[in-house]
C-alpha positions as CSV (number, residue, x, y, z in Angstrom):
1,X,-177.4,82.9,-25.4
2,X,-180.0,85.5,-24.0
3,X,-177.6,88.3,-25.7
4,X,-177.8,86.4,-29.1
5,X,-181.3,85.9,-28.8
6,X,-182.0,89.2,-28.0
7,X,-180.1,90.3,-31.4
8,X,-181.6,87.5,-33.1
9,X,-185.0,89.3,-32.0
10,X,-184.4,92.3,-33.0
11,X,-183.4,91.5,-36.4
12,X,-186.5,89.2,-37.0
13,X,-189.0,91.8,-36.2
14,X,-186.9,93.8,-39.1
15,X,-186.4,91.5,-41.3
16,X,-190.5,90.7,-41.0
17,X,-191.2,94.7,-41.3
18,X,-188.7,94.2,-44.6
19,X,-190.4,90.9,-46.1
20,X,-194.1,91.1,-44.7
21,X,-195.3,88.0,-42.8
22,X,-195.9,85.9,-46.1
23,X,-192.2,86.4,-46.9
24,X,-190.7,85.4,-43.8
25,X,-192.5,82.3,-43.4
26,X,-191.6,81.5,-47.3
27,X,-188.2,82.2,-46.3
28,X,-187.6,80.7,-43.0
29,X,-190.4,77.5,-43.5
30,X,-192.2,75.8,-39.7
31,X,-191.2,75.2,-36.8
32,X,-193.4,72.2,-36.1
33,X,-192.8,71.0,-39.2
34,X,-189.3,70.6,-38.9
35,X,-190.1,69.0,-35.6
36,X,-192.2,66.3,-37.4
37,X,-189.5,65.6,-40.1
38,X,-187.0,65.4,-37.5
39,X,-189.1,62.9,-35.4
40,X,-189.2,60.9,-38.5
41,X,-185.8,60.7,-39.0
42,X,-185.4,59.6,-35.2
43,X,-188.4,56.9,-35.0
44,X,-187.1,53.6,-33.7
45,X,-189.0,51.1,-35.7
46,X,-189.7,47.5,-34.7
47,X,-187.6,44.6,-36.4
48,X,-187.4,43.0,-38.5
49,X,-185.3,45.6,-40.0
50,X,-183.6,46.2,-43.7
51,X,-180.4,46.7,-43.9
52,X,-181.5,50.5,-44.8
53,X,-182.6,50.7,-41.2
54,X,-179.2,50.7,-40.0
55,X,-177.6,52.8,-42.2
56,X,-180.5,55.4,-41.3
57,X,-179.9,54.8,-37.8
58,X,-175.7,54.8,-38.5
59,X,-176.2,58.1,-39.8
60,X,-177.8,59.7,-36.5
61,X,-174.3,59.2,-35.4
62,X,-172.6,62.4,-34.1
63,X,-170.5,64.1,-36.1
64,X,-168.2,67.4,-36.6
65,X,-170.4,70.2,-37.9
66,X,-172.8,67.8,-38.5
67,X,-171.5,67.6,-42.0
68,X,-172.0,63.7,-41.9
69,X,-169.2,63.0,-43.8
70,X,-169.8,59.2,-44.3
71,X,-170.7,57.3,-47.1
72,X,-172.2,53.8,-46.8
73,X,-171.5,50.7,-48.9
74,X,-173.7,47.4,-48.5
75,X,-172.4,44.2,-49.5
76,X,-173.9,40.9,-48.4
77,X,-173.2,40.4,-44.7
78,X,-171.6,43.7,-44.6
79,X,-171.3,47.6,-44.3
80,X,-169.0,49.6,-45.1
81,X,-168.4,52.8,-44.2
82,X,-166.2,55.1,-46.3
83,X,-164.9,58.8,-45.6
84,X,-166.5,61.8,-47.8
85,X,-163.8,64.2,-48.3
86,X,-166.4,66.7,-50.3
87,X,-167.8,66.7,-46.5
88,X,-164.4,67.5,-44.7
89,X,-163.9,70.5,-42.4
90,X,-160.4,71.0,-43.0
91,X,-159.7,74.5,-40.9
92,X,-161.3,72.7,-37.8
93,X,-159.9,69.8,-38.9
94,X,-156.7,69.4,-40.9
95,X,-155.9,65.8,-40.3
96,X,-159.4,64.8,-40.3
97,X,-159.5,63.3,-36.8
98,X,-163.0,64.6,-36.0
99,X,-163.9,62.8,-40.0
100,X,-162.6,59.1,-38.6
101,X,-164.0,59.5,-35.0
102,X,-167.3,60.4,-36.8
103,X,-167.2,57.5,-38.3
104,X,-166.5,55.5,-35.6
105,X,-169.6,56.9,-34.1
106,X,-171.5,55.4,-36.9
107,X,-170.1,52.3,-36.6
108,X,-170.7,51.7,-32.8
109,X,-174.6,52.7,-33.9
110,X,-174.2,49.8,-36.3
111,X,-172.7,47.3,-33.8
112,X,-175.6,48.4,-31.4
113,X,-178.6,48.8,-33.6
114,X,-177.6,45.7,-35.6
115,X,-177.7,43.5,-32.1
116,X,-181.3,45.0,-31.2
117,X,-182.7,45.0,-34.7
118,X,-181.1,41.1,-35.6
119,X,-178.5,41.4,-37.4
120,X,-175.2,41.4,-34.8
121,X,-172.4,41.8,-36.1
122,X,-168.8,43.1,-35.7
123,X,-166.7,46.4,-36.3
124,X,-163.6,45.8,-38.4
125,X,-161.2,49.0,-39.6
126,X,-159.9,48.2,-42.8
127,X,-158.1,50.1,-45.4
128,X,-159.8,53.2,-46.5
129,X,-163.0,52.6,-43.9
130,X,-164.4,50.7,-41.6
131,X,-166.7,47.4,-42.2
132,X,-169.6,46.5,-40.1
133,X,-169.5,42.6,-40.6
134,X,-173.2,41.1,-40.1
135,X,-175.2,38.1,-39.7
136,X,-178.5,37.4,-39.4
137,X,-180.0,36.3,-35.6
138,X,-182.9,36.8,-33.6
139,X,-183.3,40.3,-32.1
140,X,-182.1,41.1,-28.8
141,X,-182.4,43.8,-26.5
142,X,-179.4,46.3,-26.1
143,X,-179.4,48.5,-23.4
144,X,-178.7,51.7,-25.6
145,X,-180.4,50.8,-28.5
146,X,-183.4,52.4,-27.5
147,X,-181.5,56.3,-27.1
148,X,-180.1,56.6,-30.5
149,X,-182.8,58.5,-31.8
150,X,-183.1,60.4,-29.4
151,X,-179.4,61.6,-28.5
152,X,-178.9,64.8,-29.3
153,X,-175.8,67.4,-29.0
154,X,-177.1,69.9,-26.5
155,X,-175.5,73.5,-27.1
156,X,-177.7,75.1,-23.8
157,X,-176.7,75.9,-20.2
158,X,-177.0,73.1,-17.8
159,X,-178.6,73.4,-14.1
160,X,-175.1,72.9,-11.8
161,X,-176.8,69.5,-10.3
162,X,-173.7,67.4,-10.2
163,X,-173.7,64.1,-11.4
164,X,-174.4,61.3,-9.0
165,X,-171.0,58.4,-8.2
166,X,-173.3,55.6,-10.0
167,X,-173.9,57.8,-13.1
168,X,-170.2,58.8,-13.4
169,X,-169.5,55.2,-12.9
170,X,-171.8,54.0,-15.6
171,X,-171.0,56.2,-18.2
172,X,-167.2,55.8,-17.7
173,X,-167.6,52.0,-18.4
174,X,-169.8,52.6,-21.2
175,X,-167.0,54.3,-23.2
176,X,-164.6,51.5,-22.1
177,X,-163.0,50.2,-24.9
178,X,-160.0,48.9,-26.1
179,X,-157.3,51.4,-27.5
180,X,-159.3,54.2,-25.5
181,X,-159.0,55.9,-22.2
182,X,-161.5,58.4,-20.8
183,X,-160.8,60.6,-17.6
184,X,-164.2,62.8,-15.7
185,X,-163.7,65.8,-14.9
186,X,-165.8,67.2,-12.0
187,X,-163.8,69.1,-9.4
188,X,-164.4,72.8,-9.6
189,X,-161.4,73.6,-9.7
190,X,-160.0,71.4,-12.3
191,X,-162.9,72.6,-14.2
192,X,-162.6,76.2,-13.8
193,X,-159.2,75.2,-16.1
194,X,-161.0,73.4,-18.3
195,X,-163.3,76.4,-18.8
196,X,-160.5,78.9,-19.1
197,X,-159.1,76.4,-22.1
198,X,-162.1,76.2,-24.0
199,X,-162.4,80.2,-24.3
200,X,-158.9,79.9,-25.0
201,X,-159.3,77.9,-27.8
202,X,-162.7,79.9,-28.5
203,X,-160.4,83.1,-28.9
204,X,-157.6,81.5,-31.6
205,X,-160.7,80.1,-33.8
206,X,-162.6,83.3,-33.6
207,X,-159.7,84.9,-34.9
208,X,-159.4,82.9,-38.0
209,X,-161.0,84.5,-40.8
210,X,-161.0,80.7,-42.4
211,X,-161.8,79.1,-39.2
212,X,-165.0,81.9,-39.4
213,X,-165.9,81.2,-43.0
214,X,-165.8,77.3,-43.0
215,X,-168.0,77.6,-39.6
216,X,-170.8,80.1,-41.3
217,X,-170.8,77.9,-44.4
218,X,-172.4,75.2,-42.5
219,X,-174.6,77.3,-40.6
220,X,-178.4,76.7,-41.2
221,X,-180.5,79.5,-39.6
222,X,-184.4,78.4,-40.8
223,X,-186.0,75.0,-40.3
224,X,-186.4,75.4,-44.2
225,X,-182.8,75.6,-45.2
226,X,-182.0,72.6,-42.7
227,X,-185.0,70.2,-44.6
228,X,-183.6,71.0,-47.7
229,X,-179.5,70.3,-47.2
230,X,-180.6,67.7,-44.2
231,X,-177.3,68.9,-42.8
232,X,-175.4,71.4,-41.1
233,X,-175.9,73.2,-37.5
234,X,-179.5,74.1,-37.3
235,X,-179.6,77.8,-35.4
236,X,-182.8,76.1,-33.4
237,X,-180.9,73.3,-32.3
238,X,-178.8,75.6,-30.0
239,X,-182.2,77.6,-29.0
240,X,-181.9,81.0,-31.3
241,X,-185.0,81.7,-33.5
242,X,-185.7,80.7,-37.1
243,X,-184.4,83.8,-39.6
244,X,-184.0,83.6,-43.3
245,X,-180.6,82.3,-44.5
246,X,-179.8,86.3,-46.3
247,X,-180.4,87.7,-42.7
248,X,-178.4,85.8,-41.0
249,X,-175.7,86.0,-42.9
250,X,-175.8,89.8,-42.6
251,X,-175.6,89.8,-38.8
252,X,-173.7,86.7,-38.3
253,X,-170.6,88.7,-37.6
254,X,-172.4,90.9,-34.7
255,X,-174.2,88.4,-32.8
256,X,-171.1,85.0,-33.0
257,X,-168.2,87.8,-31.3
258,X,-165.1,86.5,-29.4
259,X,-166.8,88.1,-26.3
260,X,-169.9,87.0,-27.0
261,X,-169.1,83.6,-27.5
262,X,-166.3,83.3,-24.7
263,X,-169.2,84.2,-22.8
264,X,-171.5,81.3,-23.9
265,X,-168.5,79.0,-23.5
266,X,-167.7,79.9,-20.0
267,X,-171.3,80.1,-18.6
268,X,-171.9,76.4,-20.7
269,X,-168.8,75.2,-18.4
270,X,-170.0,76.7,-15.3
271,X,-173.3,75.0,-15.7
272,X,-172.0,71.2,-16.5
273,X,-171.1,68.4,-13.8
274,X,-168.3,67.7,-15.5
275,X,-166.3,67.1,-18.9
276,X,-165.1,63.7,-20.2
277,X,-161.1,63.7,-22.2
278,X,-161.0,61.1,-24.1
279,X,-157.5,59.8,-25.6
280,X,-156.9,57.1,-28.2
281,X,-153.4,54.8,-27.0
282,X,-152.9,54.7,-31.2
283,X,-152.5,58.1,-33.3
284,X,-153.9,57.7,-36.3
285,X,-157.2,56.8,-38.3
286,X,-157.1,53.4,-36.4
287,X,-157.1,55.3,-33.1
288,X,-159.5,58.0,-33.7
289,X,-162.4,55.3,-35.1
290,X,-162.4,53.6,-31.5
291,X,-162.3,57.1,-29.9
292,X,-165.5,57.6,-32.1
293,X,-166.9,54.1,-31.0
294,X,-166.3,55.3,-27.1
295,X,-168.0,58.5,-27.7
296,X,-171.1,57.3,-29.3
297,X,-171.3,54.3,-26.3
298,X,-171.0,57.6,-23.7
299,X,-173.5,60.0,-25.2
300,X,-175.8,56.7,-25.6
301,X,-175.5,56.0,-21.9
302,X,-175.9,59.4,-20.7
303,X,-178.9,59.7,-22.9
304,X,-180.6,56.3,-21.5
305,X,-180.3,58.7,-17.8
306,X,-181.7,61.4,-19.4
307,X,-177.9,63.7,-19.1
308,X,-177.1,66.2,-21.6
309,X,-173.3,66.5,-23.4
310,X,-172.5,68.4,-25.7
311,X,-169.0,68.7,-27.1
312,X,-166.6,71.7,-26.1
313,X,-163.1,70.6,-28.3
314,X,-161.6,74.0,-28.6
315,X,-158.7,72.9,-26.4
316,X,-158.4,70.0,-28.9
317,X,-158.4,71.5,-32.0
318,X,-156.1,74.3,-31.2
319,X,-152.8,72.5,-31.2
320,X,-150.6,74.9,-28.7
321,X,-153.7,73.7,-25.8
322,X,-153.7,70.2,-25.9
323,X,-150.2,69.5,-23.9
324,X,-152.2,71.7,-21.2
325,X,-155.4,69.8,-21.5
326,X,-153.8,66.2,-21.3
327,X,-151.7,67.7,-18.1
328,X,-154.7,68.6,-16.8
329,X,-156.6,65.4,-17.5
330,X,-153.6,63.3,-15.8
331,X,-152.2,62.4,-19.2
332,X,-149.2,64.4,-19.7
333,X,-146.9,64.0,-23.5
334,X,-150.8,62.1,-24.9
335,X,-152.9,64.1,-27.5
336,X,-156.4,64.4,-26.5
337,X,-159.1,63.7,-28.8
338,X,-162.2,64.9,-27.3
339,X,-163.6,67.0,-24.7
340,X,-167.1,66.7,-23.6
341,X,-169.3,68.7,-21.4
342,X,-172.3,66.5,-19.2
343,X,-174.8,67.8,-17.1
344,X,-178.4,68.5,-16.3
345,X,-180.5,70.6,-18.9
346,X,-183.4,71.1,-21.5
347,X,-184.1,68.9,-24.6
348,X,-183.6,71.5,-27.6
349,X,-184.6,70.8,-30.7
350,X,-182.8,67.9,-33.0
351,X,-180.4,68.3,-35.7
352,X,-181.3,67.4,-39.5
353,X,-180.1,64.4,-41.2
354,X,-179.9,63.6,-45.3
355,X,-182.0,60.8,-46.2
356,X,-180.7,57.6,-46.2
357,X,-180.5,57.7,-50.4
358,X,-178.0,60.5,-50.3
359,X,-175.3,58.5,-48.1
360,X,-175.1,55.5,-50.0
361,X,-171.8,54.7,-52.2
């Protein structure tokens, strides 16, 4: 990170000696502003609540690339929610498992908003999606109702501090849901492995030309860019500096290098307590949706403690890793479907979101 951000530097006092100060905040928008709109997006508001108000909260969900490639269909009593395939990452993700655990994600919101904000309901996978079932009851508290807006995917070092027995303990039965197993990860030297996967797995994608391309194509680099497509990886949500969108494409290819980012990777595992594998018992869209619902319930919990994750899937998405990743995880012959990273660290700016108008069916 401080290598990219000293690059990052560098090329924003050029670019502002090419533009002038009035072009480069034209071109790369505020800071605070975006922190505002973001904060908007994320306020928790009292019930009772419009069905609108779930699907706003749904789509805080976390998702691959943070293409948020759901639609949402409301009926009476129910929600559906449907795959977009214009929003598929198919280099990263050719069978589309991060697609249907993403939507899982969003359903498990649902389940757990829709209980706090009166209208509890039930998660049913059917045919092409998955329906959130719903009636109408008195609000009731949930216990991680309260961290979806402010869960966040936090690409930063961590501080080492490992994770205390009760912590481990909660968030392990958080995730606990049928079809799903999840194994931690915290012995050093189990995770030194798990480290030495990841920039593994860094290495084969960085070496795809298309793995490369579909990865800069969602890309935002300015606070401006991200308002405007509500979508995407925000460059300030992994703690580089706001650029204009022309700029950073230009350098892209000198500051995100296999070294460079092998050397992100490895210091990122270094610094965590630990790393969650998650694995579904059924392959398939079926089995990926409750590996989604498990992995919202986690990051929920560890955000209601106030612990970072952030995900680290190399290992996953690079087939030739995974039989070595499930070994490692105590799993042997099973396909893991997530890795995540948990620690100790810094609250970094949030990702955008599109408004709830633009993912309705």
């Amino acid at each position: 990170m401080i290598g990219q951000l000293a690059v990052f530097g560098l090329a924003a006092a050029a670019g502002v000696a090419a533009a002038g100060a009035g072009g480069w905040r034209a071109a790369v928008g505020s800071t605070a502003d975006y922190d505002r709109w973001a904060a908007g997006l994320r306020a928790w508001r009292a019930p009772p609540a419009e069905v609108a108000e779930l699907v706003r909260l749904a789509a805080l969900a976390p998702n691959g690339h943070n293409t948020q490639p759901w639609r949402f269909r409301v009926g009476d009593g129910r929600i559906e929610i449907l795959p977009d395939l214009a929003r598929r990452t198919p280099v990263v993700d050719p069978d589309d498992h991060h697609l249907w655990t993403s939507l899982g994600a969003a359903a498990e919101t649902l389940a757990v908003a829709g209980v706090a904000l009166g209208r509890p309901g039930e998660v049913e996978a059917e045919g092409e999606g998955i329906a959130y079932v719903h009636g109408a009851g008195a609000a009731r508290p949930h216990p991680l109702a309260a961290a979806i807006g402010r869960r966040q995917t936090t690409r930063a070092d961590y501080d080492c501090r490992p994770l205390a027995a009760e912590d481990a303990a909660a968030l392990a039965a958080a995730a606990a849901l049928p079809g799903v197993r999840i194994v931690l990860v915290t012995e050093p030297a189990a995770m030194g492995r798990l480290r030495d996967l990841v920039v593994a797995g860094n290495d084969v994608q960085m070496g795809d030309a298309a793995f490369m391309a579909e990865l800069a194509a969602w890309i935002r680099f300015n606070p401006r860019t991200a308002m405007a497509t509500g979508d995407g990886l925000y460059a300030g949500a992994s703690g580089n500096p706001s650029i204009p969108t022309w700029l950073g494409r230009s350098i892209l290819p000198r500051i995100m290098t296999p070294a460079s980012e092998a050397a992100r990777f490895a210091r990122q595992m270094q610094t965590s307590a630990g790393c969650a594998v998650v694995f579904a018992e059924e392959a398939g869209p079926r089995g990926w949706i409750q590996v989604g619902r498990a992995c919202q319930r986690f990051a929920l919990a560890a955000t209601t403690r106030d612990i970072r994750m952030s995900f680290v899937n190399q290992p996953v998405e690079v087939a030739a890793l995974r039989p070595e990743l499930a070994a490692l995880a105590g799993e042997p012959g099973q396909r893991p479907d997530l890795l995540i990273r948990f620690g100790f660290g810094p609250l970094l700016p949030f990702s955008p979101r599109r408004p709830v108008a633009d993912v309705l069916a």
